[in-house]
C-alpha positions as CSV (number, residue, x, y, z in Angstrom):
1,X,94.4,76.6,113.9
2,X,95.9,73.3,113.6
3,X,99.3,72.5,113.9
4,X,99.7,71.5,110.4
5,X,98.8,75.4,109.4
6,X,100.4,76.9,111.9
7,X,103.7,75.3,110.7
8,X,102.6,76.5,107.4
9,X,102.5,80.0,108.4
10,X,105.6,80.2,110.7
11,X,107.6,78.6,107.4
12,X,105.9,81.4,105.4
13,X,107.3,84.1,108.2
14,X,110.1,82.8,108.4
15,X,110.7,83.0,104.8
16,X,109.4,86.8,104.5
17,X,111.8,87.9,106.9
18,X,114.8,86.4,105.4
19,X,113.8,87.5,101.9
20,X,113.0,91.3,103.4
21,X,116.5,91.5,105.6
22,X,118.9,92.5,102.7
23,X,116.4,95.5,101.5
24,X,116.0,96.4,105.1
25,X,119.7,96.5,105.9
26,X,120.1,99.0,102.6
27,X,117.3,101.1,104.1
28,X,118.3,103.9,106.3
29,X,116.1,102.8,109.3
30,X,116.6,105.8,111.4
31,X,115.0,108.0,108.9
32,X,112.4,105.5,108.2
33,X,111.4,105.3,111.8
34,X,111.2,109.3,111.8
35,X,109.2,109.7,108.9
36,X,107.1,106.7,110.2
37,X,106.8,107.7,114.0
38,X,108.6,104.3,115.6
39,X,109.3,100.2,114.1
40,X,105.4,100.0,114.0
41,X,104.8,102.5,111.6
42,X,107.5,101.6,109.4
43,X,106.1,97.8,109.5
44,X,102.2,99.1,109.0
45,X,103.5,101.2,106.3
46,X,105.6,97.9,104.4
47,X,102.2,95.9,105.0
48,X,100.3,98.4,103.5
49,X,101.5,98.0,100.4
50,X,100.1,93.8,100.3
51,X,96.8,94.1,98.2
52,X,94.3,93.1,101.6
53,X,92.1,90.9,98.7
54,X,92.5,88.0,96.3
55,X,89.3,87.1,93.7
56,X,88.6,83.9,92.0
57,X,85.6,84.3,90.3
58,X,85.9,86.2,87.8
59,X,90.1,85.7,88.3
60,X,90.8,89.1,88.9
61,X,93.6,88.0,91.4
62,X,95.2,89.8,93.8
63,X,93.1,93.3,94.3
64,X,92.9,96.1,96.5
65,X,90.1,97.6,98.6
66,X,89.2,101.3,97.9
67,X,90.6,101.5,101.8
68,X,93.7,99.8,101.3
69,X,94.9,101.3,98.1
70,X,94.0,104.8,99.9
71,X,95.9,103.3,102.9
72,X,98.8,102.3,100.5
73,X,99.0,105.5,98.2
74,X,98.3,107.3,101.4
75,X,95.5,109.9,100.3
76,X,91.3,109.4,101.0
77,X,88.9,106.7,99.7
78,X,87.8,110.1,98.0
79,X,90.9,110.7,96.4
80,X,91.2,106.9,95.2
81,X,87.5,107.4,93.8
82,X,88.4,110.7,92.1
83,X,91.6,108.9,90.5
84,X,89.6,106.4,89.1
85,X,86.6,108.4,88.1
86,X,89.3,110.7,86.1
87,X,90.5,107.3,84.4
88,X,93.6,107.2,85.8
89,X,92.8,103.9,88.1
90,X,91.2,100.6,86.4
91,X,88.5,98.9,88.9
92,X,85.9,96.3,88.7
93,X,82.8,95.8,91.0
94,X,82.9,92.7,93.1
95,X,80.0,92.2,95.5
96,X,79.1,96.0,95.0
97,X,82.2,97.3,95.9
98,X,84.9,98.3,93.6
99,X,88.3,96.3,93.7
100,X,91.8,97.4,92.0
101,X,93.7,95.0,90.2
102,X,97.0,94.7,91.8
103,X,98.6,94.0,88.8
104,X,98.2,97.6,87.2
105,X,100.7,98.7,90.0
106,X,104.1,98.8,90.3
107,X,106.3,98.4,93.4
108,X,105.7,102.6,94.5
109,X,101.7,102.7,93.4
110,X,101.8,104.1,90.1
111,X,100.2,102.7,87.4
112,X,102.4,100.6,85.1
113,X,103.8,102.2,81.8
114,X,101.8,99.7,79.7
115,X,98.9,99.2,81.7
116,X,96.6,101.7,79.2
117,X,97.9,100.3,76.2
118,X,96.9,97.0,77.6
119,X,93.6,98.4,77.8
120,X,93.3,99.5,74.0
121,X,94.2,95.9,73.1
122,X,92.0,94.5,75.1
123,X,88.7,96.3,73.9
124,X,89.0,94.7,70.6
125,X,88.2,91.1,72.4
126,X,86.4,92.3,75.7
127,X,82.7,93.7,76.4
128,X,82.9,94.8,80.1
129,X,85.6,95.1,83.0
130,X,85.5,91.9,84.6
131,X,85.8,90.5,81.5
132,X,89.0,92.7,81.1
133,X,90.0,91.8,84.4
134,X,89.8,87.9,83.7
135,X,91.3,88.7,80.3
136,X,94.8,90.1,82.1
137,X,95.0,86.4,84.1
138,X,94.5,84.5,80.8
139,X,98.1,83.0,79.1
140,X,98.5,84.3,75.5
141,X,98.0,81.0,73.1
142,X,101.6,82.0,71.4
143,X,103.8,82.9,74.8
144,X,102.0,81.4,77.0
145,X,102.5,84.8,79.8
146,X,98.9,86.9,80.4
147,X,99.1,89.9,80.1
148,X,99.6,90.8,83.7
149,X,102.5,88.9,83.2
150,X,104.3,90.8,80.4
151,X,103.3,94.0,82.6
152,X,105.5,93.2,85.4
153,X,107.8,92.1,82.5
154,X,108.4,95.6,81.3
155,X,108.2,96.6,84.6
156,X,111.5,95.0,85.6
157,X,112.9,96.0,81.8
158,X,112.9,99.8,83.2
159,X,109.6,100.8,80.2
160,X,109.1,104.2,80.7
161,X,106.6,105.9,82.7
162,X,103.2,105.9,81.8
163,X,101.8,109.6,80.2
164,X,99.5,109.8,83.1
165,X,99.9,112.3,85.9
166,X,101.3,110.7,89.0
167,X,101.1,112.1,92.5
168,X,104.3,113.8,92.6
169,X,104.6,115.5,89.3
170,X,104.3,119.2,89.9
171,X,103.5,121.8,87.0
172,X,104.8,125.3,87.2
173,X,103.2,128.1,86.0
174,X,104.9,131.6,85.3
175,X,102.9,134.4,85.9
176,X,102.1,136.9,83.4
177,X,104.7,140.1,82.8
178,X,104.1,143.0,84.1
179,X,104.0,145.1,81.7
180,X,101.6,148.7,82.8
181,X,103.6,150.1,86.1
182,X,100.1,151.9,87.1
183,X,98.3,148.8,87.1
184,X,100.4,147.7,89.4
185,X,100.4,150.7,91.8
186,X,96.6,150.0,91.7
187,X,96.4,146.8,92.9
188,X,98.6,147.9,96.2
């Protein structure tokens, strides 16, 4: 590496830390390092949330692996395929492998409030998903924001959640009344 670079990168570094030291000092760091097993874990587990690939051609930008959003989210590559299968994740194939846009993400993993609407508006003017993908990297001829932009946008204006089920949401079901007492002797 040449010295040029390497200056480069230790500006970078140097940079990261000093922007990450204020969140870190509101974090309660001994329970992080428990949940997290030691210092290591807790920095694997901040690095896994840095989308591991950036695409040019078509500009899809910043993406994620199927292994690194499973990493990130932290379920299986499975899990990540069943998510997307069901709709629920947006993916285009790049070099036979699909990629996640980071951009439909927010700061925990879910998918941004907007992100389906965006979707709706863009069939109109799209054929296929890289085409949608390049289409959320293009500015708007009026504002002169893409749309990824005005995601992150409404992001930061607290939008509501998207209608989607997220990992966490937990449904509740009651069970039926008993209402025969000797039915329920029988099934002792």
């Amino acid at each position: 590496m040449s010295q040029v670079r390497t200056e480069q990168t230790a500006r970078t570094a140097a940079e990261l830390v000093a922007a990450l030291l204020p969140a870190i000092a509101r974090m309660d760091l001994a329970r992080a390092v428990e949940l997290h097993g030691s210092v290591v874990g807790v920095a694997d587990r901040m690095i896994s949330t840095i989308p591991d690939l950036a695409i040019a051609d078509p500009p899809v930008g910043a993406a994620y692996s199927t292994a690194a959003l499973a990493r990130w989210k932290q379920i299986s590559r499975q899990g990540v395929f069943a998510q997307y299968r069901a709709g629920r994740l947006f993916a285009v194939l790049h070099l036979g492998k699909l990629v996640f846009p980071s951009c439909q993400f927010d700061s925990i993993g879910d998918q941004l409030p907007r992100f389906g609407e965006l979707l709706s508006e863009a069939s109109e003017d799209v054929t296929d998903l890289a085409g949608f993908a390049s289409w959320l990297h293009t500015a708007r001829p009026r504002s002169g924001t893409t749309p990824s932009e005005e995601l992150r946008a409404s992001a930061r204006r607290g939008a509501t959640r998207s209608t989607l089920p997220t990992r966490s949401e937990l449904t509740v079901i009651q069970p039926p009344a008993r209402t025969n007492p000797t039915s329920e002797r029988a099934c002792r």
